[in-house]
C-alpha positions in Angstrom: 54.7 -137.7 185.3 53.9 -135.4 182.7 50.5 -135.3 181.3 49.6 -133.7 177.8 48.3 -130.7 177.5 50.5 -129.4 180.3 52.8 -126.3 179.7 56.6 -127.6 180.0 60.2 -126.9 180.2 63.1 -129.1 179.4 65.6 -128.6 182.1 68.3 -128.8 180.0 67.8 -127.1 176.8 65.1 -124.5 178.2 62.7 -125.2 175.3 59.1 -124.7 176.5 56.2 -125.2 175.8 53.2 -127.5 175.7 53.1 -131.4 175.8 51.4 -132.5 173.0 53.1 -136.6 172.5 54.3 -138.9 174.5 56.3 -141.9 173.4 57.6 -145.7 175.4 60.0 -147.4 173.9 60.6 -151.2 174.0 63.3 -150.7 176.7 61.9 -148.4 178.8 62.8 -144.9 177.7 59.8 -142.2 178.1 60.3 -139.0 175.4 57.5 -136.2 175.4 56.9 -133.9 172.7 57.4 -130.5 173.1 55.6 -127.5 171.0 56.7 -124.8 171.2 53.8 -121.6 171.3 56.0 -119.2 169.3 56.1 -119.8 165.7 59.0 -120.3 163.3 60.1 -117.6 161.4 60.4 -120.0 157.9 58.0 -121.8 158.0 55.8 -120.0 159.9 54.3 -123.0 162.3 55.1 -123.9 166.2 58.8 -125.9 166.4 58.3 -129.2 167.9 60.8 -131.1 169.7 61.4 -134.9 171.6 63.0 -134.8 175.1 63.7 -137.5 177.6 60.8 -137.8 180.2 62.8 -137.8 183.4 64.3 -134.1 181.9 61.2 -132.4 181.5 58.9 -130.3 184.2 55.6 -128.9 184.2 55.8 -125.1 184.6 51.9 -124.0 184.0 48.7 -125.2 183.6 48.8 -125.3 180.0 45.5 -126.3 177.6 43.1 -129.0 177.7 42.1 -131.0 174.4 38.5 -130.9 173.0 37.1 -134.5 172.5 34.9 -134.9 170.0 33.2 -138.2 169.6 32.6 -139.3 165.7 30.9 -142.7 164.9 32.7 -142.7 161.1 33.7 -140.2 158.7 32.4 -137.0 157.4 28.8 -136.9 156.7 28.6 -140.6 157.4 24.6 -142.0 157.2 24.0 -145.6 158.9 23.7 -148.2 155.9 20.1 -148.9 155.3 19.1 -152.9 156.4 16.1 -154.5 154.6 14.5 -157.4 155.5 15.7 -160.5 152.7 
């Protein structure tokens, strides 16, 4: 089982990089997201890519997602309750 975050290979194609999506299907099928660390020469942003789950293997340690918990949306202030 690949977890997100983890750095990856396809065994098939050879693309690597790091998990960043997975994806079930209604029948069963299991696709991870691959990005790639290098960026793209026209566009200048990491190439992303879907392989099938069962292809895929974890080669390094990879990164680990910062979680930060909002309560609501930028600058966000509690609504005021008065007494009726």
């Amino acid at each position: 089982m690949i977890i997100l975050g983890e750095l990856v290979k396809d065994q098939i194609t050879g693309f690597a990089g790091i998990a960043t999506a997975k994806c079930l299907y209604l029948y069963g099928c299991e696709r991870i997201q691959i990005t790639s660390q290098k960026l793209t020469k026209e566009k200048n942003e990491p190439q992303q890519e879907w392989f099938d789950e069962a292809g895929v293997v974890k080669v390094g340690k990879g990164v680990e997602a910062e979680v930060k918990v909002s309560t609501g949306g930028p600058n966000r202030h509690e609504p005021i309750r008065r007494g009726i």
